[in-house]
One Martini backbone bead per residue (centre of mass of N, CA, C, O) as a GRO file, in nm:
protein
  425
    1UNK     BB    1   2.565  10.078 -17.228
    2UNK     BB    2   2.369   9.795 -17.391
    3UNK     BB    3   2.443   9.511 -17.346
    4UNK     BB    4   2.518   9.185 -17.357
    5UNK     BB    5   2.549   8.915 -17.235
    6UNK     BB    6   2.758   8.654 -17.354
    7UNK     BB    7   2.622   8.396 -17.158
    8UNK     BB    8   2.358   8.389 -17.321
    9UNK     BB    9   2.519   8.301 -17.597
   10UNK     BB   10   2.674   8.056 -17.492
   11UNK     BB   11   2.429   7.926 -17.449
   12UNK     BB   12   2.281   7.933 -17.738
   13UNK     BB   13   2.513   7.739 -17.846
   14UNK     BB   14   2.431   7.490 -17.714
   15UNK     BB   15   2.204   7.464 -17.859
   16UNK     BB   16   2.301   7.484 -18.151
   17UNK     BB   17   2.489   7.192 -18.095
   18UNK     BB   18   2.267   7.018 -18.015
   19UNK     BB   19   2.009   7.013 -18.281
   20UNK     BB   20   2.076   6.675 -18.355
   21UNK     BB   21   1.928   6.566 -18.096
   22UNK     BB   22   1.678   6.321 -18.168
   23UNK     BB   23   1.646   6.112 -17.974
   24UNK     BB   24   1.417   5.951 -17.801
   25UNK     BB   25   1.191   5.983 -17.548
   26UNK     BB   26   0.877   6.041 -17.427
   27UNK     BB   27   0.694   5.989 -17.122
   28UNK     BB   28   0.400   5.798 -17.209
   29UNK     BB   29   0.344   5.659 -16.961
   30UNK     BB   30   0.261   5.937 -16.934
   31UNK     BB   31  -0.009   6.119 -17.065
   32UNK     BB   32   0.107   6.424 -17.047
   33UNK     BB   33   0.391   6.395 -17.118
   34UNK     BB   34   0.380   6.258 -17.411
   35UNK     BB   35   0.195   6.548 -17.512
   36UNK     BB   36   0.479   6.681 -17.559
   37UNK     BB   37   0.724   6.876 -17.659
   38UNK     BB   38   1.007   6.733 -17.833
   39UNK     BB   39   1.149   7.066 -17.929
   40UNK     BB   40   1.222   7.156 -17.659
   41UNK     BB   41   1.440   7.412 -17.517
   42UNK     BB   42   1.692   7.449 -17.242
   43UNK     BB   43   1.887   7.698 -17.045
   44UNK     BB   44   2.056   7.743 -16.726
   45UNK     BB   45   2.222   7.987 -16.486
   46UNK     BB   46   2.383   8.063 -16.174
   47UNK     BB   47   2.520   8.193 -15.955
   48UNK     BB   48   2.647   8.236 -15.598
   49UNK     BB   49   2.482   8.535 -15.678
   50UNK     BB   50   2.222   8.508 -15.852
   51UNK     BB   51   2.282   8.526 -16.169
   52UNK     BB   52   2.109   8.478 -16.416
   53UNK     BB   53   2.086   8.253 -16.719
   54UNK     BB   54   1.926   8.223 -17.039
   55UNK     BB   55   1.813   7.964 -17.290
   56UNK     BB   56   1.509   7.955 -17.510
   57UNK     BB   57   1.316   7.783 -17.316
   58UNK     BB   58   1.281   7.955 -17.041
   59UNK     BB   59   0.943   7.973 -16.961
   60UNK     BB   60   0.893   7.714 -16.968
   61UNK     BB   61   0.656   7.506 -16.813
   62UNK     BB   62   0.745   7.199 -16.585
   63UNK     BB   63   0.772   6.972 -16.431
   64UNK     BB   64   1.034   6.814 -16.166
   65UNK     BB   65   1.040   6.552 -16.055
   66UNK     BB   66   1.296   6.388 -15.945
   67UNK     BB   67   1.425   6.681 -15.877
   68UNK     BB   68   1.301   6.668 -15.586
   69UNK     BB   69   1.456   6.463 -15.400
   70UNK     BB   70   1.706   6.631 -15.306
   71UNK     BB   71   1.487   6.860 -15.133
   72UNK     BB   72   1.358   6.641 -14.945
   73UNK     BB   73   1.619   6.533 -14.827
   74UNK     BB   74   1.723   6.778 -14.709
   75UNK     BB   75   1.447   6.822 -14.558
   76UNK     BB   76   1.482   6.588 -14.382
   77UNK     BB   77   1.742   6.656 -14.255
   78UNK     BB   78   1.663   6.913 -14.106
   79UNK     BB   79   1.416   6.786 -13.932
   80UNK     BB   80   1.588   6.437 -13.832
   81UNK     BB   81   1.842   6.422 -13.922
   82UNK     BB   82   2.120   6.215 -14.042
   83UNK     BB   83   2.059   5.978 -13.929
   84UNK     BB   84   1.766   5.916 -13.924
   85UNK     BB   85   1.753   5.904 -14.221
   86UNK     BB   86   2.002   5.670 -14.263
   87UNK     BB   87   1.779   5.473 -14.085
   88UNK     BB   88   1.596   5.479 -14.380
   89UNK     BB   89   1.831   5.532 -14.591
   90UNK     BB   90   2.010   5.485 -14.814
   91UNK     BB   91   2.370   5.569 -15.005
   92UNK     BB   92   2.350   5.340 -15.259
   93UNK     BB   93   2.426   5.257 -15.572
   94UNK     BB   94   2.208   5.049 -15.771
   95UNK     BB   95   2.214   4.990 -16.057
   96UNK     BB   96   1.913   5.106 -16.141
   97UNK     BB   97   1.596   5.157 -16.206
   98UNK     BB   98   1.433   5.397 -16.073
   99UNK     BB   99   1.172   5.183 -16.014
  100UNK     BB  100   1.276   4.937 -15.885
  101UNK     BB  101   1.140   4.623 -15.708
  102UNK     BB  102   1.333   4.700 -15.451
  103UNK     BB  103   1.593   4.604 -15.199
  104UNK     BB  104   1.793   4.566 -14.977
  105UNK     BB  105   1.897   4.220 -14.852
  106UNK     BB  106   1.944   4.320 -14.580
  107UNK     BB  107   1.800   4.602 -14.454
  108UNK     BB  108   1.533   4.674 -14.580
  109UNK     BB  109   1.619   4.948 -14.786
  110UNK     BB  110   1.645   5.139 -14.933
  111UNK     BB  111   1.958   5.283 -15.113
  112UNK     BB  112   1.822   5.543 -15.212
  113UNK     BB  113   1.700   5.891 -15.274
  114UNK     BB  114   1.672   5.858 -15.608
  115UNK     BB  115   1.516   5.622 -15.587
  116UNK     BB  116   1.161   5.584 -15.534
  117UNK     BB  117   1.185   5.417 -15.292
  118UNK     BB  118   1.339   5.670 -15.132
  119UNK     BB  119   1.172   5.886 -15.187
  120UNK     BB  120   0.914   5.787 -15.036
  121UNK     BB  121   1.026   5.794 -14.780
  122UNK     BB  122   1.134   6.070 -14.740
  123UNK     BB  123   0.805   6.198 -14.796
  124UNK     BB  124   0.737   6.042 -14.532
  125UNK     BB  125   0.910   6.265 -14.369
  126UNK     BB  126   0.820   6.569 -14.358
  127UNK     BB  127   0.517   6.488 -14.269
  128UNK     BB  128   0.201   6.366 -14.148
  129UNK     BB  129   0.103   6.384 -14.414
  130UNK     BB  130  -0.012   6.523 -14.725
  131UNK     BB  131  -0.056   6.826 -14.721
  132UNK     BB  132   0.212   6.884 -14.525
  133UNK     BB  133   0.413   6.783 -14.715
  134UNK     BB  134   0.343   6.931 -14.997
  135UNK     BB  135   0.370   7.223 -14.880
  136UNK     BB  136   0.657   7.194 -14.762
  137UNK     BB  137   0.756   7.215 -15.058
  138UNK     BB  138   0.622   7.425 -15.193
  139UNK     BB  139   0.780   7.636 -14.992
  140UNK     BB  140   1.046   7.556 -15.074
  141UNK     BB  141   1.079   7.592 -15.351
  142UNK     BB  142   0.951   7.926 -15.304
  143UNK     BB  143   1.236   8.013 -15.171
  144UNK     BB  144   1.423   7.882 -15.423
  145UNK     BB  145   1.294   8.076 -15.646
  146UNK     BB  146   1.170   8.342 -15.592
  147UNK     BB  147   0.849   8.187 -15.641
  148UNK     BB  148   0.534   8.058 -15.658
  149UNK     BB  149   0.487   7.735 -15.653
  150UNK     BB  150   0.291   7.512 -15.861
  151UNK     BB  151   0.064   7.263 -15.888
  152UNK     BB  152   0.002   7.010 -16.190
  153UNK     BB  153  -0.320   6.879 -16.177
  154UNK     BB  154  -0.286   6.705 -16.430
  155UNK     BB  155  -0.003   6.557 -16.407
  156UNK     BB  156  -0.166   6.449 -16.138
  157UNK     BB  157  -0.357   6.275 -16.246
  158UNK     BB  158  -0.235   6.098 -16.473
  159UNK     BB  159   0.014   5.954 -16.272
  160UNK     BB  160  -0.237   5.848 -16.064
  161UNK     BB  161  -0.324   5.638 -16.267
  162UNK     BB  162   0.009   5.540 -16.334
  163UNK     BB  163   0.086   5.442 -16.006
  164UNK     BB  164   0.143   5.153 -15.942
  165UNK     BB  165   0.416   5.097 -15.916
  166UNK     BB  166   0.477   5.329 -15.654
  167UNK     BB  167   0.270   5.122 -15.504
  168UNK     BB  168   0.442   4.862 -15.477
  169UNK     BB  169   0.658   4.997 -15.330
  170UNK     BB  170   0.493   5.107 -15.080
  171UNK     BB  171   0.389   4.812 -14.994
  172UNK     BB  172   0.700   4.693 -14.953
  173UNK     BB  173   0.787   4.889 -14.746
  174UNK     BB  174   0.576   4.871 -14.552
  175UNK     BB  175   0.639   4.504 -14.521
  176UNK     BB  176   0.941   4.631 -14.406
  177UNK     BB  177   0.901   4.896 -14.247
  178UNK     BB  178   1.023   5.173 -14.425
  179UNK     BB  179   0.665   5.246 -14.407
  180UNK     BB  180   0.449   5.379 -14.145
  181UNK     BB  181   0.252   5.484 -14.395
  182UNK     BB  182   0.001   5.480 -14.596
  183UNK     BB  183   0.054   5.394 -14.925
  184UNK     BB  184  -0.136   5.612 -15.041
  185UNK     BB  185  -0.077   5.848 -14.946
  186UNK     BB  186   0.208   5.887 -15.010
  187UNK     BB  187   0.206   5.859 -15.326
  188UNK     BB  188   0.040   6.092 -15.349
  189UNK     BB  189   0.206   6.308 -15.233
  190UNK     BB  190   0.482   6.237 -15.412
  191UNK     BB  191   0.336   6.269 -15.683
  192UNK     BB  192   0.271   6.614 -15.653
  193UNK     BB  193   0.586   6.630 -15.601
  194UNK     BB  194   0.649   6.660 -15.884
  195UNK     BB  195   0.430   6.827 -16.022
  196UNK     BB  196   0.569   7.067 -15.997
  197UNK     BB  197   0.634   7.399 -16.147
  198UNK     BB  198   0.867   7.497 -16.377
  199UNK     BB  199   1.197   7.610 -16.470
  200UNK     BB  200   1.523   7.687 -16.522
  201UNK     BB  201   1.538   7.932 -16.363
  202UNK     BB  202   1.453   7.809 -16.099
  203UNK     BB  203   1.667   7.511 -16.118
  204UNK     BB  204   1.955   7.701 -16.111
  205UNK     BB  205   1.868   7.863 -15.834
  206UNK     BB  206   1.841   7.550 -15.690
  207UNK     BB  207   2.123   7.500 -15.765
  208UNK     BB  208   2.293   7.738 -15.595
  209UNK     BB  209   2.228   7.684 -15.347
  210UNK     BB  210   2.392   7.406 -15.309
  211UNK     BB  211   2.654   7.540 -15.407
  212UNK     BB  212   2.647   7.765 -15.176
  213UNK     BB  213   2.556   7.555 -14.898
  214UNK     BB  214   2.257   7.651 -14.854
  215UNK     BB  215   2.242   7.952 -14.952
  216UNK     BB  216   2.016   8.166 -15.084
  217UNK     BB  217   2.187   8.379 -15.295
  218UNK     BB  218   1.978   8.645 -15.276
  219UNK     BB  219   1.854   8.615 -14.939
  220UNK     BB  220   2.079   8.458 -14.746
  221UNK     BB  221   1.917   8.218 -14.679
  222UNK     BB  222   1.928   7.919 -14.457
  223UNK     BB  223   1.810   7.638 -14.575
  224UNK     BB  224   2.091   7.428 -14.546
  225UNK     BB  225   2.300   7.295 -14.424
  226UNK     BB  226   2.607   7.197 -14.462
  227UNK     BB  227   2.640   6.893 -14.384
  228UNK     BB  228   2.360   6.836 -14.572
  229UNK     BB  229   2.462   6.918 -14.832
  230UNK     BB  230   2.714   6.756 -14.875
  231UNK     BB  231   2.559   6.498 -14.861
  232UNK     BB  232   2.372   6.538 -15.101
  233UNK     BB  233   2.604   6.573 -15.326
  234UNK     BB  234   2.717   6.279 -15.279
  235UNK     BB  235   2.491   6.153 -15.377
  236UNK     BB  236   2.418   6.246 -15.616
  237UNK     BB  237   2.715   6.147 -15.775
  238UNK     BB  238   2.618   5.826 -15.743
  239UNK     BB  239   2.261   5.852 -15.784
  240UNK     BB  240   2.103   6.097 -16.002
  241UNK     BB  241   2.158   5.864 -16.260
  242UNK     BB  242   2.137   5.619 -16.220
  243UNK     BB  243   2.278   5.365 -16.438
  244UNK     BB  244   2.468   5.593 -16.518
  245UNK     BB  245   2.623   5.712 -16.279
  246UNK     BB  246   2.906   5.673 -16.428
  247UNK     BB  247   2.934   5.804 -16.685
  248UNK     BB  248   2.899   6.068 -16.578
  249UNK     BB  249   3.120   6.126 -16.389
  250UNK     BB  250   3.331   6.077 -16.638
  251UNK     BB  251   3.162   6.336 -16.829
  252UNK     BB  252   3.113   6.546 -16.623
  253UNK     BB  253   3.130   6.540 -16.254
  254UNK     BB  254   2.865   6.605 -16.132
  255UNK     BB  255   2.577   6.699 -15.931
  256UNK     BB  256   2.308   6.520 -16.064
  257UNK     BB  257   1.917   6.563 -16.162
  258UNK     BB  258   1.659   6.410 -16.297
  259UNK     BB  259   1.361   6.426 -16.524
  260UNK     BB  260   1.079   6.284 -16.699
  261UNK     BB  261   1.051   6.604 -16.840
  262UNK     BB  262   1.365   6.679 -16.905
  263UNK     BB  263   1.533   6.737 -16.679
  264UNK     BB  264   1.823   6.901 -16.560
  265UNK     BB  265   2.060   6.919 -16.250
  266UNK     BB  266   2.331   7.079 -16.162
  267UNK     BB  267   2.657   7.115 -15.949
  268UNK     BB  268   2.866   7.314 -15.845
  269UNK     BB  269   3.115   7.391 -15.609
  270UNK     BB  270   3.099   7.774 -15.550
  271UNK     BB  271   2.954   7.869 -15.798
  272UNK     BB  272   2.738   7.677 -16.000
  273UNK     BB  273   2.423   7.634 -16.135
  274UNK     BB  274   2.205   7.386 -16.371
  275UNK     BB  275   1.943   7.389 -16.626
  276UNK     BB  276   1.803   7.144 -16.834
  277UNK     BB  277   1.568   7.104 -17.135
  278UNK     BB  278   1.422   6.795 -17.246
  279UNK     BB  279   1.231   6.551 -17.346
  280UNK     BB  280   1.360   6.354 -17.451
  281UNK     BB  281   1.474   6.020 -17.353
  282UNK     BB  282   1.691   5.787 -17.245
  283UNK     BB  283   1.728   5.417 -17.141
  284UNK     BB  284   1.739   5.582 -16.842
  285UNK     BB  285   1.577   5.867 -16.816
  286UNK     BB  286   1.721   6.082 -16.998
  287UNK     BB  287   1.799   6.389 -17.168
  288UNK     BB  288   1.953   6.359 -17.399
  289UNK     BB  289   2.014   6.631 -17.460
  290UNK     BB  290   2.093   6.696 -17.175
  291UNK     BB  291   2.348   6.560 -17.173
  292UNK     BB  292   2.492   6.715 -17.389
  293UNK     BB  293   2.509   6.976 -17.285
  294UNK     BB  294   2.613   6.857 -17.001
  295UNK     BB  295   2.898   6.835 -17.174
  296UNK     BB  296   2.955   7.114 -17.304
  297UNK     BB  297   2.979   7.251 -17.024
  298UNK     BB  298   3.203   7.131 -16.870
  299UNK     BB  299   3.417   7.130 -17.094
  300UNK     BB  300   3.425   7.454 -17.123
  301UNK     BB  301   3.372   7.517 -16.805
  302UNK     BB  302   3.525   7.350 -16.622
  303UNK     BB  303   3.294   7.100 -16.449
  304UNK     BB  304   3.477   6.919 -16.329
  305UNK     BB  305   3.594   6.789 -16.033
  306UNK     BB  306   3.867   6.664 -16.112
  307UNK     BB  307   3.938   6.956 -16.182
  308UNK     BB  308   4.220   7.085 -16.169
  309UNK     BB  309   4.183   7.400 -15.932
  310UNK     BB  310   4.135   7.661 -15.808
  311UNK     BB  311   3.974   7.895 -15.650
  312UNK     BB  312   3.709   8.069 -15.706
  313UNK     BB  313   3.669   8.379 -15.784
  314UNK     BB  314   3.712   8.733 -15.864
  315UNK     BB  315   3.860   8.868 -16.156
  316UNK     BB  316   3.858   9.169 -15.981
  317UNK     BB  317   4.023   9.365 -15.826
  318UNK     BB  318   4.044   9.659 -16.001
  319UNK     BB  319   3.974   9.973 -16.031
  320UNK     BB  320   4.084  10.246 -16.238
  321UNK     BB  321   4.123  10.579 -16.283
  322UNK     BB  322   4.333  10.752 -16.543
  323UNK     BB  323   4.664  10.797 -16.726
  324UNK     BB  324   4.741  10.808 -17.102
  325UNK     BB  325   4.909  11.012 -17.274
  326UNK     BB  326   4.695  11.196 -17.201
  327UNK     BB  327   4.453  11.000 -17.122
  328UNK     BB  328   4.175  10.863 -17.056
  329UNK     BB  329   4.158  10.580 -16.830
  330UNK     BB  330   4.002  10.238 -16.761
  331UNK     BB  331   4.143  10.026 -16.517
  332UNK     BB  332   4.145   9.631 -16.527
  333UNK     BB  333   4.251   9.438 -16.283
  334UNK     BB  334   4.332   9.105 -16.308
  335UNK     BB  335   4.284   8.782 -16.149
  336UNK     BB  336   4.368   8.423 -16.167
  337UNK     BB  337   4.157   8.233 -16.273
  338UNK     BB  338   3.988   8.222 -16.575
  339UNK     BB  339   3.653   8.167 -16.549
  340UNK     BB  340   3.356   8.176 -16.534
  341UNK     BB  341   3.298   8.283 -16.258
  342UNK     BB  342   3.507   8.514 -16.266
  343UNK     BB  343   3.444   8.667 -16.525
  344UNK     BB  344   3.140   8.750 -16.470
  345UNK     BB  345   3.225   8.996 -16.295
  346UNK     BB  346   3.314   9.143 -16.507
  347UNK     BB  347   3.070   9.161 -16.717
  348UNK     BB  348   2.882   9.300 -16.520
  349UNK     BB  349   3.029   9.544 -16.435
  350UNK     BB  350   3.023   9.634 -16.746
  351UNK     BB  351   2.747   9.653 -16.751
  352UNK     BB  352   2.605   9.822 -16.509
  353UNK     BB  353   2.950   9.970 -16.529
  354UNK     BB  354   3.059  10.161 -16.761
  355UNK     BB  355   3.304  10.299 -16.893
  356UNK     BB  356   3.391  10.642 -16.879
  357UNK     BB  357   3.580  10.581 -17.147
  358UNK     BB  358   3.742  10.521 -17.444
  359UNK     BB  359   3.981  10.376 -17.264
  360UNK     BB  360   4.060  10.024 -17.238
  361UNK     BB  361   4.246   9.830 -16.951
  362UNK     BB  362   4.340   9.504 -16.967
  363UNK     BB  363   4.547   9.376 -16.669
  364UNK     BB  364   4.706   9.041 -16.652
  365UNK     BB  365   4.971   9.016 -16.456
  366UNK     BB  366   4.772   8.823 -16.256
  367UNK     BB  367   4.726   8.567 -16.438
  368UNK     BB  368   4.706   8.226 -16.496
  369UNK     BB  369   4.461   8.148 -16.636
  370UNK     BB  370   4.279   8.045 -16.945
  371UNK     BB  371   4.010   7.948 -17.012
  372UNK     BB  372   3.801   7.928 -17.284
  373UNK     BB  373   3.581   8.030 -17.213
  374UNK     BB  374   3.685   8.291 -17.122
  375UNK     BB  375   3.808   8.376 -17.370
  376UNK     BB  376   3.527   8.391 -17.536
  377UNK     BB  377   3.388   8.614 -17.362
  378UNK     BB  378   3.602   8.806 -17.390
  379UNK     BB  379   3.588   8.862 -17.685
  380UNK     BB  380   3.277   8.946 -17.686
  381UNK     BB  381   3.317   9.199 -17.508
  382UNK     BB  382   3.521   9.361 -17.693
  383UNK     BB  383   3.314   9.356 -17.925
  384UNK     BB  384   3.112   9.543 -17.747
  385UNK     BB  385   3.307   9.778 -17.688
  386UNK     BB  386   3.390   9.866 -17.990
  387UNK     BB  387   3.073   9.923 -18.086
  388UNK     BB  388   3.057  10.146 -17.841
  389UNK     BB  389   3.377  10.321 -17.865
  390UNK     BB  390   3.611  10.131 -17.780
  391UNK     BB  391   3.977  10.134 -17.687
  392UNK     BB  392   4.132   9.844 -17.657
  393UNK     BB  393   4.377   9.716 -17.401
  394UNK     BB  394   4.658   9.453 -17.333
  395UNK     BB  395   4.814   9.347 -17.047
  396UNK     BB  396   5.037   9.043 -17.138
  397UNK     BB  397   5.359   8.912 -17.020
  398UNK     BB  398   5.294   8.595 -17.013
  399UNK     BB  399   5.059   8.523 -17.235
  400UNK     BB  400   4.780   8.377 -17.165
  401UNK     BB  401   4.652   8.543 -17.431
  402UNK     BB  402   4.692   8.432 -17.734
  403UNK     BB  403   4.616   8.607 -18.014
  404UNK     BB  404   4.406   8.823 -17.921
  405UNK     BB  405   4.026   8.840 -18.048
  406UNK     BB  406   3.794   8.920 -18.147
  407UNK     BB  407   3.486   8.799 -18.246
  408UNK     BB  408   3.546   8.980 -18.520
  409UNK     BB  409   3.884   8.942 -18.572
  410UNK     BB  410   4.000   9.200 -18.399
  411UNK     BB  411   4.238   9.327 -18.267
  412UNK     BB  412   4.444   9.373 -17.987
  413UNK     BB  413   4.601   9.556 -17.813
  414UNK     BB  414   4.910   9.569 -17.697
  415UNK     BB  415   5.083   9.582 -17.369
  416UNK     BB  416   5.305   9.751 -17.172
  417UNK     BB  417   5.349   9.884 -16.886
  418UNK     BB  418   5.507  10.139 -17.018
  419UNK     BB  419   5.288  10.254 -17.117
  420UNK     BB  420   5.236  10.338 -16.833
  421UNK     BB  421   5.245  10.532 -16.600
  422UNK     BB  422   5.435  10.506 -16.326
  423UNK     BB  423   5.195  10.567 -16.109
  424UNK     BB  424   5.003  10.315 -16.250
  425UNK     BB  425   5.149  10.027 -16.247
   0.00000   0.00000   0.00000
C-alpha cells in the first residue's frame, strides 16, 4: 500500500482555510525582512517521537528571529542554573511591546526573557564573547533540527544597519547592572542569532524537543533538563507573544514563540510541537495568518492546555491476524481516547505496515472518546484502505464514533462482537 498520511493532508486544509487572511504587513523595518514574499505559507507538526508532517512551502528557508528565545533563555539555565539566571531575568509578563525601552522600576532587570530587553541580557549568559555565544547557538539549534543551521549573513547585516533600538536596550542594561559585557558587542551577538536560518520542518522538530521533556525525539539526547523545560514553557505561556499573550492563552492555550519573519512555534506537553508561518505580521508583531492557523489547529486538534482530556497514549492497543467466518483478517484494537497524537500512531503504523489481509477489523471497544480531528483523519485513513482493495469493518458497541463513513461517503460496516469467532473476541 502506497498512502500517505491524512495528516499532511489535513496541515493542507489549514493552509486552504485560511486563505483569505491577508492582513498585516512584512516587517519593513528590516529592509531584508520587507523583501519577504508575503504570500508564502507554511506549516508543520512533529509529534514527540520524532515524526514530522508538513505542508505548503515548507522547505522554504527564513531566519528564526525571536523563535530563538526560548531556546537561549533554556540554553542559559543549563549553562548557569535557574537562580542564576532568575537573578538577572525576571519572568514577568510585560504587557509592552517586543522592543519596550523599558525595565521593571523596582529590580532595574528585564522583565521576561521573551522580550528583547530580556533576550539580550539571556544572549550575553551563553558565552564570554560574541563568537562563542553564537556558535554555542549555532551547535543547539543543529542538534535540535538534526542538520547544521546556519547564519543568514544578508538578513544580519541589514537587522545591524537597523539596529539602534536594540542597541539603546543594550546600553540601558548595561547603564543599570543587567548587562556586563560591552553592549555593541553583545547586541552584534544576538542579532547573529537571530539571523539563523530555518524551515518550519526545523521549528516544529525544535519544538517537539521542548513537548517531549528537553529530549531530542529522534536522537534521545537530553538537551534541556526536565526542571528547565517546565520553567522555559511556563514563561512561554505567559510572556511569548507580547502584549497579545493574553489573548493567545485564551483562544490557543499553549505555549508558543512568534518571530518577525513570519514564523510561530506552539509546544502541546508530552504530544506534538508545531510550527507556522506567514510573513505578514499583526499590530502586535505576530504572524497574522499564522495566529489564525495556529487558532484552528488548536480548536480542531484540542490543543488548548485548559482542556480537560486523560494523558495522550498511543491508540493501539493490539495488532492481530485471525479468522472471521472463514476469512483471514487483520485486527486492530484500539484503546483510549483518539486525539491527534494518539491516532498519528495508528496511521503510521498502517503506512509503514499495511494489514496483509483483505478484510481489517478496526475494535472500538475500549475506546472513550473520539476527538473531531481523530474522526476526521480516521475516515481519510478508511478511504484510502477501501482504494487499495480493503474491506472495512468497525466494532464500535459504545457507538463513540456514530454514523461513520469514508472521506468519500462510503459507508462502512458496523459489527458487534458476535462477527468474531469466540476465540478472537
Amino acid at each position: 500500500m502506497s498512502m500517505q498520511s491524512p495528516i499532511t493532508e489535513y496541515l493542507a486544509d489549514i493552509i486552504a482555510a485560511t486563505n483569505h487572511v491577508d492582513s498585516g504587513a512584512v516587517a519593513d523595518y528590516i529592509p531584508e525582512l520587507g523583501a519577504a514574499d508575503p504570500n508564502l505559507v507554511a506549516v508543520a507538526m512533529s509529534t514527540v517521537n520524532g515524526t514530522v508532517y508538513a505542508s505548503g512551502d515548507a522547505e522554504h528557508r527564513f531566519t528564526i528571529q525571536s523563535m530563538s528565545k526560548p531556546f537561549a533563555y533554556a540554553l542559559a539555565i543549563e549553562t548557569h542554573g535557574l537562580e542564576t539566571v532568575l537573578d538577572r531575568i525576571g519572568v514577568e509578563p510585560s504587557g509592552e511591546a517586543f522592543n519596550e525601552l523599558s525595565l521593571d522600576p523596582e529590580t532595574g532587570k528585564p522583565r521576561n526573557p521573551m522580550i528583547n530587553a530580556g533576550a539580550i541580557t539571556t544572549h550575553s549568559l551563553i558565552g564570554d564573547d560574541e563568537d562563542a555565544c553564537v556558535d554555542r547557538m549555532l551547535a543547539l539549534f543543529s542538534r535540535l533540527a538534526e542538520r547544521p543551521i546556519e547564519i543568514d549573513e544578508v538578513v544580519a547585516a541589514s537587522e545591524l544597519e537597523t539596529g539602534d533600538r536594540n542597541l539603546g536596550l543594550a546600553y540601558l542594561l548595561h547603564a543599570s547592572n543587567a548587562l556586563r559585557q560591552d553592549p555593541r558587542t553583545v547586541v552584534t551577538g544576538y542579532i547573529r542569532q537571530c539571523a539563523a536560518s530555518v524551515n518550519v520542518r526545523d521549528l516544529a522538530l525544535m519544538a517537539a524537543t521542548l513537548a517531549n521533556g528537553g529530549v531530542q525525539p529522534n536522537t534521545g539526547e537530553r538537551v534541556f533538563s526536565r526542571m528547565g523545560t517546565r520553567h522555559l514553557l511556563s514563561v512561554m505561556t505567559s510572556c511569548g507573544m507580547y502584549d497579545a499573550a493574553g489573548d493567545w492563552l485564551t483562544t490557543v492555550g499553549i505555549p508558543a514563540k512568534s518571530g518577525v519573519a513570519g514564523g510561530i512555534i506552539g509546544v502541546l506537553p508530552g504530544q506534538v510541537g508545531v510550527a507556522v508561518f506567514s510573513p505578514r505580521l499583526d499590530a502586535h508583531g505576530n504572524s497574522a495568518r499564522g495566529v489564525e492557523m495556529m487558532k484552528l489547529l488548536s480548536d480542531d486538534l484540542g490543543l488548548h492546555l485548559m482542556e480537560a482530556s486523560r494523558p495522550a497514549r498511543s491508540s493501539l492497543r493490539e495488532t492481530r491476524t485471525t479468522s472471521v467466518d472463514g476469512r483471514p483478517a487483520t485486527v486492530y484494537v484500539l484503546q483510549g481516547d483518539l486525539v491527534l497524537s494518539s491516532i498519528e500512531s495508528l496511521v503510521r503504523e498502517l503506512i509503514d505496515n499495511p494489514p496483509p489481509t483483505e478484510l481489517v477489523v478496526f475494535d472500538m471497544s475500549r475506546v472513550d472518546e473520539v476527538l473531531p480531528v481523530a474522526r476526521r483523519t480516521s475516515a481519510e485513513t478508511a478511504a484510502k484502505l477501501i482504494d487499495e482493495g480493503h474491506q472495512i469493518a468497525l466494532i464500535d458497541p459504545e457507538n463513540t464514533i456514530p454514523g461513520f463513513r469514508d472521506s468519500h461517503g462510503r459507508a462502512v460496516e458496523r459489527w458487534t462482537s458476535e462477527h468474531m469467532d469466540a476465540t478472537d473476541r
